[in-house]
TIMI-2910 file (N, C-alpha, C, CB; in pm, 1 decimal, decimal comma, always signed):
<rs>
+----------+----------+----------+----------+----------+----------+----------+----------+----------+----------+----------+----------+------+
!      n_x !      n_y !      n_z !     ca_x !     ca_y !     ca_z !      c_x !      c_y !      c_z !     cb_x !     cb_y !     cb_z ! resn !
+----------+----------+----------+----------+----------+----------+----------+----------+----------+----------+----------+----------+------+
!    -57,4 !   +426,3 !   +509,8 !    -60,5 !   +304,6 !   +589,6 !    +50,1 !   +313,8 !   +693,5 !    -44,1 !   +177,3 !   +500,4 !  Unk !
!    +12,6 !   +274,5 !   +808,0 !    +75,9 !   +279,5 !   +949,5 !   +120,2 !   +150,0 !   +986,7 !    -19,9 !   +329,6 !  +1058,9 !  Unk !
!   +280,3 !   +122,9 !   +968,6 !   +320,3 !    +41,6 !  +1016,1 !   +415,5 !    +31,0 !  +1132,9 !   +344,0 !     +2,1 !   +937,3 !  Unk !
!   +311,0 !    -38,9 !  +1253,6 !   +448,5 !    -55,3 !  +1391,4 !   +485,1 !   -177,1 !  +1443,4 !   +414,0 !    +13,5 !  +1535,6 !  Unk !
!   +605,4 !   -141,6 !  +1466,4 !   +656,9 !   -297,3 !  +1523,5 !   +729,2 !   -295,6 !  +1649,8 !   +762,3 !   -372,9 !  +1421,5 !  Unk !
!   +666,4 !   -381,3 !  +1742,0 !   +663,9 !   -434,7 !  +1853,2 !   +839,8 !   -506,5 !  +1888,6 !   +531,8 !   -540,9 !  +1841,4 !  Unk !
!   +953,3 !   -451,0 !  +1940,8 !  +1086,4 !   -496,5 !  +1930,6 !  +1092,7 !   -643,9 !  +2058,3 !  +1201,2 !   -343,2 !  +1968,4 !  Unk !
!   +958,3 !   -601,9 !  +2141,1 !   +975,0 !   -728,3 !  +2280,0 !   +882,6 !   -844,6 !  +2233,2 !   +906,0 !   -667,0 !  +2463,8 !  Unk !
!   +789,4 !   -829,0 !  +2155,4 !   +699,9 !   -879,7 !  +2084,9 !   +770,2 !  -1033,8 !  +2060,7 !   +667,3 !   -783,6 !  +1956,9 !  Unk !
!   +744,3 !  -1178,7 !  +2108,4 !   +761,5 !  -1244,8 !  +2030,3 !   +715,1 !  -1288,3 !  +1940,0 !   +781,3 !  -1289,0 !  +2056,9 !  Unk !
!   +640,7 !  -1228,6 !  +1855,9 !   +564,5 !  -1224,2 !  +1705,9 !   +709,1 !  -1188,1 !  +1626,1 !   +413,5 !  -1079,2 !  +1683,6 !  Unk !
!   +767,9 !  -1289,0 !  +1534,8 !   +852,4 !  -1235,7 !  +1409,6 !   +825,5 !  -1081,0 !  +1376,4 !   +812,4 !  -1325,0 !  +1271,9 !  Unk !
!   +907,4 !  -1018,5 !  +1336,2 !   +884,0 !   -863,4 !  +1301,3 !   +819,4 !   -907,2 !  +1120,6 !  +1077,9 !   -740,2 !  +1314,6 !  Unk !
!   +837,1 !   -994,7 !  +1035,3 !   +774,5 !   -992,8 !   +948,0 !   +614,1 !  -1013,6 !   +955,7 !   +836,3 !  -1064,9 !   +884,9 !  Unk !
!   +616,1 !  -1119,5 !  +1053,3 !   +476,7 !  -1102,7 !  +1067,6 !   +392,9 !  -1034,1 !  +1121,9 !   +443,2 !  -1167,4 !  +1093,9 !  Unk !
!   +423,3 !   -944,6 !  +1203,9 !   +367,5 !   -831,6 !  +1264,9 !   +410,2 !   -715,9 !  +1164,1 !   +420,0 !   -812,4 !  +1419,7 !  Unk !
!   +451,8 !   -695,3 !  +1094,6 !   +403,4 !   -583,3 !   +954,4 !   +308,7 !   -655,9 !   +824,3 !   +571,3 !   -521,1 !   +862,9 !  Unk !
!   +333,5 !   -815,5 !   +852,2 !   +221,8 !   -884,8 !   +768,8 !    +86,8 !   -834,6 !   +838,0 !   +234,9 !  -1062,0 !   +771,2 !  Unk !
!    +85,6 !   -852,2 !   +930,3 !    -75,9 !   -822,8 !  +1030,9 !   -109,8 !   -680,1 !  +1037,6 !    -66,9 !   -869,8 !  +1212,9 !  Unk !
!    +35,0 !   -574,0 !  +1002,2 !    -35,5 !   -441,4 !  +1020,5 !    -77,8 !   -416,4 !   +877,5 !    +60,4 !   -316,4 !  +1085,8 !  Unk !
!    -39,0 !   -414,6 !   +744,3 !   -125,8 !   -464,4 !   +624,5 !   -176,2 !   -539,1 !   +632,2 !    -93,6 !   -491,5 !   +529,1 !  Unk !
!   -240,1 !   -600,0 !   +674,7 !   -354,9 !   -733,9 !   +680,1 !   -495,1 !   -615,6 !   +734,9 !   -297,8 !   -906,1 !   +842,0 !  Unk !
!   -433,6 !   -578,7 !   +840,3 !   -556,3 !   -470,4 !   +947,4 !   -574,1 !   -335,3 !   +828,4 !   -457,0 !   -385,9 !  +1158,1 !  Unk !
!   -498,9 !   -311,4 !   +808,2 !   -528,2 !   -215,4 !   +666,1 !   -615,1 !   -242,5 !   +569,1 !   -421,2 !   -201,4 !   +584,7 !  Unk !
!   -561,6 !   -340,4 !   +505,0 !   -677,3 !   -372,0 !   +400,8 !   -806,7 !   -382,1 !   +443,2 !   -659,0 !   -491,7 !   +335,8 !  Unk !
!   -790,9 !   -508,6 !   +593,1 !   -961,9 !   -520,4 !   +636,0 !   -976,8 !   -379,7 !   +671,3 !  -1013,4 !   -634,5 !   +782,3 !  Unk !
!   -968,9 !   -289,6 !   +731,1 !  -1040,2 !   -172,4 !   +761,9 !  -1101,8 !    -67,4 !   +623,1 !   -933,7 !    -93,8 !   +855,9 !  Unk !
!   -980,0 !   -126,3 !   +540,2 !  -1004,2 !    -63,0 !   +411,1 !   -949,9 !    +47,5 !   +337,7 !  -1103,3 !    -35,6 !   +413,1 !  Unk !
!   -812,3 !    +92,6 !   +499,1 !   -736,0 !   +193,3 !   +424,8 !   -693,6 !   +175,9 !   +314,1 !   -643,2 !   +228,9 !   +475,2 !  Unk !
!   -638,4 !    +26,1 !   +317,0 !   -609,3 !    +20,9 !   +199,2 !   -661,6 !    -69,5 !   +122,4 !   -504,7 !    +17,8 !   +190,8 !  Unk !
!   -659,4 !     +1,0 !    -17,2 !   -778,1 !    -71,7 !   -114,9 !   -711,7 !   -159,9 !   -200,8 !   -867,7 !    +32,0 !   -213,1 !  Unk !
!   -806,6 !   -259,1 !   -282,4 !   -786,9 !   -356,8 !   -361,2 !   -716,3 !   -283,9 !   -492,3 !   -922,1 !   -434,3 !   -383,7 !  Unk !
!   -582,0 !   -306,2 !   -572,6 !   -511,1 !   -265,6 !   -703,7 !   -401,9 !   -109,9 !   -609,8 !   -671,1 !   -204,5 !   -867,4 !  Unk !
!   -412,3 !    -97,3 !   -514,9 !   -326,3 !    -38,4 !   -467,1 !   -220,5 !    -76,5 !   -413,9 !   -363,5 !    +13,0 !   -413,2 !  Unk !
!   -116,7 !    +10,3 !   -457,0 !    +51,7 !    -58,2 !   -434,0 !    +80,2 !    -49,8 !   -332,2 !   +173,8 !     -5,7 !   -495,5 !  Unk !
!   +154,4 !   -125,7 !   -244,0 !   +210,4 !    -96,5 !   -108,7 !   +396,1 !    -51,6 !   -107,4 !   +176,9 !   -250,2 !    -15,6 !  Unk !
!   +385,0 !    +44,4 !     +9,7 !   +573,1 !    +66,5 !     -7,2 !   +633,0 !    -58,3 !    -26,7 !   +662,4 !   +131,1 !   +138,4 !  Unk !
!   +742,5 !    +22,1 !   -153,7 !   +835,2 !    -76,6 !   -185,8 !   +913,2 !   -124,3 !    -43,2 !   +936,6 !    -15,4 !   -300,3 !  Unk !
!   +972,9 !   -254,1 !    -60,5 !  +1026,8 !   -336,9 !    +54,1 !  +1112,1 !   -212,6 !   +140,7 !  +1136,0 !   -481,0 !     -7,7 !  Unk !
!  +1201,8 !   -174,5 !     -4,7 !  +1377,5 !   -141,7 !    +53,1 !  +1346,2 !    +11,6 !   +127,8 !  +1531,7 !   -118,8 !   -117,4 !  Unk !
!  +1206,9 !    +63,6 !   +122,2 !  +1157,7 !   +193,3 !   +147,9 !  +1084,6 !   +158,9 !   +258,4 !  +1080,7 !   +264,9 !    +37,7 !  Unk !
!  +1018,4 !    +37,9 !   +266,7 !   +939,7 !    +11,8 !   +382,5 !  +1042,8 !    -49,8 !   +537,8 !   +821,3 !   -110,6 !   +320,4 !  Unk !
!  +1184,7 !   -100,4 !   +500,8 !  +1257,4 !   -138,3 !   +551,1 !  +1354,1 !    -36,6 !   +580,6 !  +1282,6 !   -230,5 !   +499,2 !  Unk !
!  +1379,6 !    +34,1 !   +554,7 !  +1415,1 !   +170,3 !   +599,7 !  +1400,6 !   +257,5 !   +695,4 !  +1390,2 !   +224,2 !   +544,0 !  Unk !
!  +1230,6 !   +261,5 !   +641,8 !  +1148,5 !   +386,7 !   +759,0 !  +1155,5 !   +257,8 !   +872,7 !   +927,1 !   +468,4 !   +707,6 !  Unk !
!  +1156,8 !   +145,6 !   +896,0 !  +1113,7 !    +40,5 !   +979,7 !  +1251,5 !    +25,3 !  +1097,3 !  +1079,5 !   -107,8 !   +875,4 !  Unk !
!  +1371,5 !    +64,4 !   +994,4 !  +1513,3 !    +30,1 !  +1066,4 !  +1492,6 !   -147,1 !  +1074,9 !  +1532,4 !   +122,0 !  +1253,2 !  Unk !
!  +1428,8 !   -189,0 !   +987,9 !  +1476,4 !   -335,3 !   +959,9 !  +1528,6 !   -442,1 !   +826,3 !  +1378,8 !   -389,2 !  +1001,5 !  Unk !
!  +1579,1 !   -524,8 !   +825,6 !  +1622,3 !   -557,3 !   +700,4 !  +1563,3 !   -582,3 !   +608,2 !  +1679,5 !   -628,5 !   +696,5 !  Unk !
!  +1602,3 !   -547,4 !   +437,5 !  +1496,5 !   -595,9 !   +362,2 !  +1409,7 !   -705,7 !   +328,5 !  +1522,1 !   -581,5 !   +294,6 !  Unk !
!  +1405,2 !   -806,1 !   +365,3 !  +1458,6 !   -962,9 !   +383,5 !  +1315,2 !   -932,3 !   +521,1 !  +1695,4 !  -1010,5 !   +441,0 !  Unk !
!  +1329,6 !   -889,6 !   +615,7 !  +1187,5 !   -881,4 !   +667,7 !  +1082,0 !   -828,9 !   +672,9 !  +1179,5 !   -877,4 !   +733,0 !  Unk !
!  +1065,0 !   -719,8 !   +518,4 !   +974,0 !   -706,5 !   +507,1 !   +957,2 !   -776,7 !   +361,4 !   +947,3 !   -584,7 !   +540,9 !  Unk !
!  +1014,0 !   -818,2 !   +329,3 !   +950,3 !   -920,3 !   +207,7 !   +905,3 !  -1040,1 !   +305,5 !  +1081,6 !   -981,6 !    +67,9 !  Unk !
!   +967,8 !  -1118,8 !   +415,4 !   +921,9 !  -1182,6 !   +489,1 !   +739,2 !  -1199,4 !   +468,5 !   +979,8 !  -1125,9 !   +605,6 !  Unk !
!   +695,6 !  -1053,2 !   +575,1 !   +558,6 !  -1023,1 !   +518,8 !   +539,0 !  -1044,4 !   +441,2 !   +512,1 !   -938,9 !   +508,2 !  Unk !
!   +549,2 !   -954,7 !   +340,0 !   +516,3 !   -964,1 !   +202,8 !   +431,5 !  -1118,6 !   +135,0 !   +663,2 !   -940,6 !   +136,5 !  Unk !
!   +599,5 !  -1189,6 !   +143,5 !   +519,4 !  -1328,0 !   +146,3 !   +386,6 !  -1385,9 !   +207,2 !   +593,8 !  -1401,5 !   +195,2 !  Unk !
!   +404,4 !  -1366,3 !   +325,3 !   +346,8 !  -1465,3 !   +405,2 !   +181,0 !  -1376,7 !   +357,2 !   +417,4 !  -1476,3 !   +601,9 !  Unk !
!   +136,4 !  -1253,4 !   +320,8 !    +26,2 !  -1186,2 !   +293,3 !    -16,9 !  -1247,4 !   +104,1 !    +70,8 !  -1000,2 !   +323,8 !  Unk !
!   +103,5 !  -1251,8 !    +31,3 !   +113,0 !  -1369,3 !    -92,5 !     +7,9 !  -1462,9 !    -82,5 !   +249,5 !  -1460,5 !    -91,0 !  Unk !
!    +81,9 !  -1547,1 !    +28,6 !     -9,3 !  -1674,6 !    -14,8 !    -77,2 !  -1653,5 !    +77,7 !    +39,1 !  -1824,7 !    -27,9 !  Unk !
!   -188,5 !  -1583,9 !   +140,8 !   -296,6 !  -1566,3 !   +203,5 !   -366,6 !  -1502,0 !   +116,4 !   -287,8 !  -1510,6 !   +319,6 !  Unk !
!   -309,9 !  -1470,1 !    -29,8 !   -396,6 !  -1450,5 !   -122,2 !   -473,3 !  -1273,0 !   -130,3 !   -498,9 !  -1572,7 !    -89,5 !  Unk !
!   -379,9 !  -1200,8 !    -40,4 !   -401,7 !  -1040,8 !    -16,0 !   -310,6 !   -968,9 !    -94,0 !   -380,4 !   -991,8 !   +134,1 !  Unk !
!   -234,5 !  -1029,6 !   -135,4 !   -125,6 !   -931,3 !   -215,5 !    -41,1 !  -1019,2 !   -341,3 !     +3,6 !   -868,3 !    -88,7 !  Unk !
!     -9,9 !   -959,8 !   -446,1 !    +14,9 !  -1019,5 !   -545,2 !   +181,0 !   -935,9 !   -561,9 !   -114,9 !  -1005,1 !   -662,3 !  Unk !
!   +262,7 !  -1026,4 !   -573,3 !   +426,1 !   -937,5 !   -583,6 !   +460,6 !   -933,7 !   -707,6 !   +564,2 !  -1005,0 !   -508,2 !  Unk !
!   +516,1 !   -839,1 !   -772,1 !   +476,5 !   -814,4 !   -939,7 !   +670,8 !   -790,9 !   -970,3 !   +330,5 !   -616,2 !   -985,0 !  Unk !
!   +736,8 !   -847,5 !  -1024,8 !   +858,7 !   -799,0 !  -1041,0 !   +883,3 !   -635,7 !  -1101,2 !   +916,4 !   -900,2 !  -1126,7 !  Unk !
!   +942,6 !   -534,5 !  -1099,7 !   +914,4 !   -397,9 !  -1095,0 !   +796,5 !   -308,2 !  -1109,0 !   +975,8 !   -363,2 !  -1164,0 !  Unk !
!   +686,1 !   -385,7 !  -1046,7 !   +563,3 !   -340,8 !  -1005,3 !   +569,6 !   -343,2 !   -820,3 !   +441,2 !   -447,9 !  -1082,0 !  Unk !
!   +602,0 !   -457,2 !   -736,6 !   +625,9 !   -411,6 !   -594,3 !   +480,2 !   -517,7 !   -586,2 !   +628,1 !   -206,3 !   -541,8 !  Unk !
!   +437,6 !   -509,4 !   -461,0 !   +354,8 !   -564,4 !   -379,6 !   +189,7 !   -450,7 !   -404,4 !   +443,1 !   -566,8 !   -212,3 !  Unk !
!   +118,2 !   -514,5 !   -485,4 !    -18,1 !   -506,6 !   -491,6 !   -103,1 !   -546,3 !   -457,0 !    -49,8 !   -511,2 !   -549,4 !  Unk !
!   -234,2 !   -487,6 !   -323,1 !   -368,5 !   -557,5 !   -281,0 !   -373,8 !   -588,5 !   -407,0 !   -500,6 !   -480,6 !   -211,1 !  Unk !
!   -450,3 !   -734,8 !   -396,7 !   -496,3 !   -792,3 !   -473,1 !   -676,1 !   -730,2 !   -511,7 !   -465,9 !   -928,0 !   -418,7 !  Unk !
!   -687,5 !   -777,7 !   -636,0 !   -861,8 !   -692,3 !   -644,4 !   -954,8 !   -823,4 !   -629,9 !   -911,3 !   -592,1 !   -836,4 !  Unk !
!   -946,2 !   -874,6 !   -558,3 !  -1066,1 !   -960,8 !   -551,3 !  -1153,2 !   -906,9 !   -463,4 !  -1040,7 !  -1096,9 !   -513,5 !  Unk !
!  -1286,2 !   -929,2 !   -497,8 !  -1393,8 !   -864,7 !   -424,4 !  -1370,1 !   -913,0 !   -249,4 !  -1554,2 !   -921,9 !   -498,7 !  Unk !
!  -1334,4 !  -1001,9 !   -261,7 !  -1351,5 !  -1054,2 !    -97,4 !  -1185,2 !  -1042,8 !     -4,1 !  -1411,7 !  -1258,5 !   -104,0 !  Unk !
!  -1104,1 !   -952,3 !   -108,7 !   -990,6 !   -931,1 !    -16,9 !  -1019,1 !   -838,8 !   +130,2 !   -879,7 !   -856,3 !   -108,9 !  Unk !
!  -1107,2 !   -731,9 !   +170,4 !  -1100,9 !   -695,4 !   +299,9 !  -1199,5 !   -791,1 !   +350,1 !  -1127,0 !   -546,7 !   +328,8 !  Unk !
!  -1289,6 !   -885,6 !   +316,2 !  -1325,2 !   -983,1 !   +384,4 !  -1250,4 !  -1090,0 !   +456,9 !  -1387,1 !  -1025,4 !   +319,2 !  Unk !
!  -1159,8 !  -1134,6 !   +368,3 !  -1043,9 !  -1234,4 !   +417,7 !   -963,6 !  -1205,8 !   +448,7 !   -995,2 !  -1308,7 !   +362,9 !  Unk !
!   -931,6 !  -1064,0 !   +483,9 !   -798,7 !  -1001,5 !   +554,5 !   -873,7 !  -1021,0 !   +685,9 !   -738,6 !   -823,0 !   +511,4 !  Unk !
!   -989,9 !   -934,5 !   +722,0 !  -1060,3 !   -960,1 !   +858,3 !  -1044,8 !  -1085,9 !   +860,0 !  -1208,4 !   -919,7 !   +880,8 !  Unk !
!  -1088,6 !  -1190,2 !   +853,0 !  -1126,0 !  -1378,9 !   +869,6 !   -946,9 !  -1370,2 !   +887,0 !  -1224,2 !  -1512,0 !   +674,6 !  Unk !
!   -877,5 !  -1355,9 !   +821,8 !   -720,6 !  -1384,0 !   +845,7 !   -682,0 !  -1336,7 !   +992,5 !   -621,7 !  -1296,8 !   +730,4 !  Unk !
!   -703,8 !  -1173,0 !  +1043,2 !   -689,9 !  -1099,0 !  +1167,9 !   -752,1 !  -1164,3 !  +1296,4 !   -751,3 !   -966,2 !  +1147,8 !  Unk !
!   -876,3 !  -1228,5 !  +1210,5 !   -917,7 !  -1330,0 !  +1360,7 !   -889,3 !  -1420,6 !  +1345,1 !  -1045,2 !  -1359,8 !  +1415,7 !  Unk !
!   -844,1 !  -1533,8 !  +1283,0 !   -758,4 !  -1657,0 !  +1318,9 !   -626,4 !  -1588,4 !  +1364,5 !   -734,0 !  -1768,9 !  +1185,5 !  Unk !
!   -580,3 !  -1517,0 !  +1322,9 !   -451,8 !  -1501,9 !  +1427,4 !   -496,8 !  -1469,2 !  +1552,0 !   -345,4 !  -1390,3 !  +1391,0 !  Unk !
!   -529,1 !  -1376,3 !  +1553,7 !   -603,8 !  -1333,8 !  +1720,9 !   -633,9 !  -1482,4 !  +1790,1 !   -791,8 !  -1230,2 !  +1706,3 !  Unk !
!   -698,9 !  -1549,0 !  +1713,5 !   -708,0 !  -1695,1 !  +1809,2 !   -592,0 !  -1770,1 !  +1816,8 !   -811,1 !  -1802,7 !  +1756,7 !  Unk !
!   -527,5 !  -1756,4 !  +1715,1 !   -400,2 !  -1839,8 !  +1772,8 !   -304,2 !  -1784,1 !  +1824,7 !   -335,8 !  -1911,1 !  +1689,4 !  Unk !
!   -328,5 !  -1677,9 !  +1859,8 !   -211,7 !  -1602,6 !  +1973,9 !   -253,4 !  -1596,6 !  +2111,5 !   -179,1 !  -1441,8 !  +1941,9 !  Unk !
!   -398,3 !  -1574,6 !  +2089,6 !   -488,0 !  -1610,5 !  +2220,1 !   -453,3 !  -1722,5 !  +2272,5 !   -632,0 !  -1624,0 !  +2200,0 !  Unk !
!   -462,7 !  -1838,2 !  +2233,4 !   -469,4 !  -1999,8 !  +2250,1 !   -326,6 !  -2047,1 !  +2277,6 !   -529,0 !  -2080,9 !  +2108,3 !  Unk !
!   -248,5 !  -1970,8 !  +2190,7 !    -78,7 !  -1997,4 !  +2242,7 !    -62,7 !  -1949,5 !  +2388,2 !    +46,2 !  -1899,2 !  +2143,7 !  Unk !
!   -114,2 !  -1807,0 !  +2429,2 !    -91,8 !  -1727,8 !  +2510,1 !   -189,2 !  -1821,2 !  +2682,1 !   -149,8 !  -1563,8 !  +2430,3 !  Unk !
!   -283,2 !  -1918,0 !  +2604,0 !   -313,7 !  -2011,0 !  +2691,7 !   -218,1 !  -2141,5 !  +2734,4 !   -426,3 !  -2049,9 !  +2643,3 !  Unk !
!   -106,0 !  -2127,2 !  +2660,6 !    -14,9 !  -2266,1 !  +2635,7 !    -62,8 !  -2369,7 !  +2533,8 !     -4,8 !  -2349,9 !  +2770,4 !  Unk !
!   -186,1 !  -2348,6 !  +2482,2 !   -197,9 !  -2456,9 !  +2335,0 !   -113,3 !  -2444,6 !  +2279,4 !   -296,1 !  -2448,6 !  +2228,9 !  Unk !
!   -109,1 !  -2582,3 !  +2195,3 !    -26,4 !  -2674,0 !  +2090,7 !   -105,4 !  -2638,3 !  +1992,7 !    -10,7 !  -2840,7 !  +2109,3 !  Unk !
!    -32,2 !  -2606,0 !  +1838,4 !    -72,8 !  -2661,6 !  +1727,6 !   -204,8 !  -2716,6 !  +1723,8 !     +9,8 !  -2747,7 !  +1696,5 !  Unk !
!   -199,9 !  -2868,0 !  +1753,0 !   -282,1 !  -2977,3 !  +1743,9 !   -428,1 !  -2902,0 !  +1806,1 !   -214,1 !  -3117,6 !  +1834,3 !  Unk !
!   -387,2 !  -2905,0 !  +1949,7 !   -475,8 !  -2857,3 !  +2055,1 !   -554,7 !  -2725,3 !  +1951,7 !   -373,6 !  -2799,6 !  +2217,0 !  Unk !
!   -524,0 !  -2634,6 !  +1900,0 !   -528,8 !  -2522,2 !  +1838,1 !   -631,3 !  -2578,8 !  +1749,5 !   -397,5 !  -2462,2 !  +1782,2 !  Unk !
!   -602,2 !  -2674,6 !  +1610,9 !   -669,7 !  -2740,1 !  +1487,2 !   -790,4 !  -2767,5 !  +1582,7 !   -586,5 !  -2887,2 !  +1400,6 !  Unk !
!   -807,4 !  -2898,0 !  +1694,2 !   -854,9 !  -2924,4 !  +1766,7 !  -1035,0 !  -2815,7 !  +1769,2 !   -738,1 !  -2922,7 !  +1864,2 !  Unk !
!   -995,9 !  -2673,8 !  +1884,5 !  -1054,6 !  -2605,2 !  +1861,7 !  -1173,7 !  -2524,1 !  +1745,0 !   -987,6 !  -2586,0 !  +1892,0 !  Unk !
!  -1077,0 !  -2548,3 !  +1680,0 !  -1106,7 !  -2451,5 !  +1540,4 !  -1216,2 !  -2598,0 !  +1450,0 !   -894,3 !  -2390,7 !  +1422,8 !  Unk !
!  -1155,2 !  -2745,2 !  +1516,5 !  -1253,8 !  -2863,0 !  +1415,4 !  -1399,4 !  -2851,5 !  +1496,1 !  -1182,4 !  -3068,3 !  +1420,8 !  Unk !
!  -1367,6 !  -2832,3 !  +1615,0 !  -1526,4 !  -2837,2 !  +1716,0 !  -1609,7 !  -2707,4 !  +1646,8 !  -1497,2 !  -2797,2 !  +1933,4 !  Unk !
!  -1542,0 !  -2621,5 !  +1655,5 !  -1621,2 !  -2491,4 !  +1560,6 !  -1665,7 !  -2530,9 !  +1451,1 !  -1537,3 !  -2370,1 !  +1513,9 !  Unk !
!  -1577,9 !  -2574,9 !  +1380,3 !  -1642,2 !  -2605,3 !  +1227,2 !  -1765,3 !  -2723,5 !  +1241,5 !  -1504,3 !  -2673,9 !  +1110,0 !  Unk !
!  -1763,0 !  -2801,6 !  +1299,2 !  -1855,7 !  -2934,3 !  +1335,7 !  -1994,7 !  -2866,7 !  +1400,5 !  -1768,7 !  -3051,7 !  +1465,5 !  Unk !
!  -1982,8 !  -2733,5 !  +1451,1 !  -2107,5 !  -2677,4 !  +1530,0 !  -2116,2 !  -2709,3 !  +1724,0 !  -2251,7 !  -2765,1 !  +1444,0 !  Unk !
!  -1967,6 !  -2784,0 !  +1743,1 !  -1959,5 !  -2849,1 !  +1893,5 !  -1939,9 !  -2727,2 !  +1992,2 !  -1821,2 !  -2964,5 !  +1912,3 !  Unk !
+----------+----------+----------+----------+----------+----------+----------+----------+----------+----------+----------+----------+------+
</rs>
């Protein structure tokens, strides 16, 4: 797994190694019950602190893609629909970076995304 990070990027550096495992799983490099580099190894090769790649870590947690195991490390989760909802995860961000990158708000953002859901 290929992780790069963007230093001009105003995307948090955790979350842009959250999104480059996120694009992994959906593509499928990486698979469901497979371990991902430990933090202090992934923060290393990264030249960033450990603290931002648990950052990720988290934030892929409760999106329900990775399960953090105390001396087990960070595991895809095996649910059948984890590279499904990693993709569905990769495109709501894509829209809300899109939509920021238009000057939307938050609100304005929900907004969007309620007309979709309604069929508008």
């Amino acid at each position: 797994m290929l992780v790069r990070l963007d230093t001009t990027s105003p995307v948090p550096l955790g979350d842009q190694i959250a999104a480059c495992v996120r694009g992994a799983i959906a593509e499928g490099s990486v698979r469901p019950g497979e371990r991902l580099p430990a933090a202090r190894a992934l923060a290393r090769s990264l030249g960033v602190n450990v603290h931002t790649v648990l950052r990720g870590y988290q934030r892929l947690r409760e999106e329900g893609l990775i399960e953090l195991r105390r001396g087990r490390g960070a595991v895809v989760t095996t649910e059948d629909t984890g590279p499904a909802r990693a993709r569905l995860l990769a495109g709501a961000a894509r829209l809300v970076s899109e939509a920021r990158s238009f000057g939307l708000g938050d609100e304005e953002i929900l907004d969007l995304v309620r007309t979709g859901l309604s069929g508008g």
